[in-house]
Structures are given as C-alpha cells and as structure tokens.
N, C-alpha and C positions, 0 to 999 in steps of 0.2 A: 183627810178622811181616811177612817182606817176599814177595810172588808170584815164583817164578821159573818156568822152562819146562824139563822133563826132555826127554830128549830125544828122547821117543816123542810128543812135540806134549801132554801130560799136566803141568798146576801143579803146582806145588809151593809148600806155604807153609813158609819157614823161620823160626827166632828168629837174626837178623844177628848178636845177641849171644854167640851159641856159636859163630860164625864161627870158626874158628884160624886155616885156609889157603884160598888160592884159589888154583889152579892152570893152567895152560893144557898140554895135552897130547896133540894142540891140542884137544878140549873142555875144557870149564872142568869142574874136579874139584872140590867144595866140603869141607874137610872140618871136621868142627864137634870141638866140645871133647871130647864124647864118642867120639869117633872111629870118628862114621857119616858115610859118602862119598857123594856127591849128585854124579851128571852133568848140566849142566844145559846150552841151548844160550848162553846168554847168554854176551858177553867177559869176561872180567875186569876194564876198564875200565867197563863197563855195569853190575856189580854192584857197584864200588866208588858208584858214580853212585848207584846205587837204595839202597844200605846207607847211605851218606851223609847224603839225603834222608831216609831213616828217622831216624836220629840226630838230623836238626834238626827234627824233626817234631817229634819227645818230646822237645826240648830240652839233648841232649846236646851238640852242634857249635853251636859259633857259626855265624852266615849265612855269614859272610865269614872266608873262612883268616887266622889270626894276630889275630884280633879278640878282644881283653881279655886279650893274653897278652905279657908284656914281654919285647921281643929286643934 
C-alpha cells in the first residue's frame, strides 16, 4: 500500500497495483482497475516516484532502470 493526500489534507492508502491511470486535470485523478477515482494532492511525477519505490521494496523493479533486461 502506498500513503497518498486527498485533497481535503485527509490519507489515503492505496494498492499501486490496481493503478490503471494517473491523470493531471490539473489535480491528479487516480483511477484504479476497479474504476474507483481518487483526487489526491500529489503530481503525477511524485506518485510515479512513490509507486516505483513501492515496486522495489517488494522486489518487483530493478534498482536501476534497464538492469537485467537485454536491449
């Protein structure tokens, strides 16, 4: 689960893995697989950041982009 900020200053924990879309309009609109919509105050750059991090917590992403993957 990753923390975000709705935008009444109020958390939110998501599952980053029912992510589909992130949007800017201009708030960032989340919308999950399910297709429940989440305003949140964070960029879109910033949850890519923080979704990321998640990923290589639990070992999904390599550390380093293109790492174990032949181009």
């Amino acid at each position: 689960m990753v923390r975000l900020t709705r935008l009444n200053g109020s958390e939110i924990w998501l599952n980053p893995m029912l992510i589909e879309s992130v949007e800017a309009t201009p708030d960032s609109v989340i919308t999950l697989s399910n297709g429940h919509k989440y305003l949140v105050q964070e960029k879109p750059s910033a949850i890519e950041q923080i979704v990321t991090a998640f990923y290589r917590r639990i070992g999904l992403v390599a550390a380093q982009a293109g790492k174990g993957v032949d181009r």
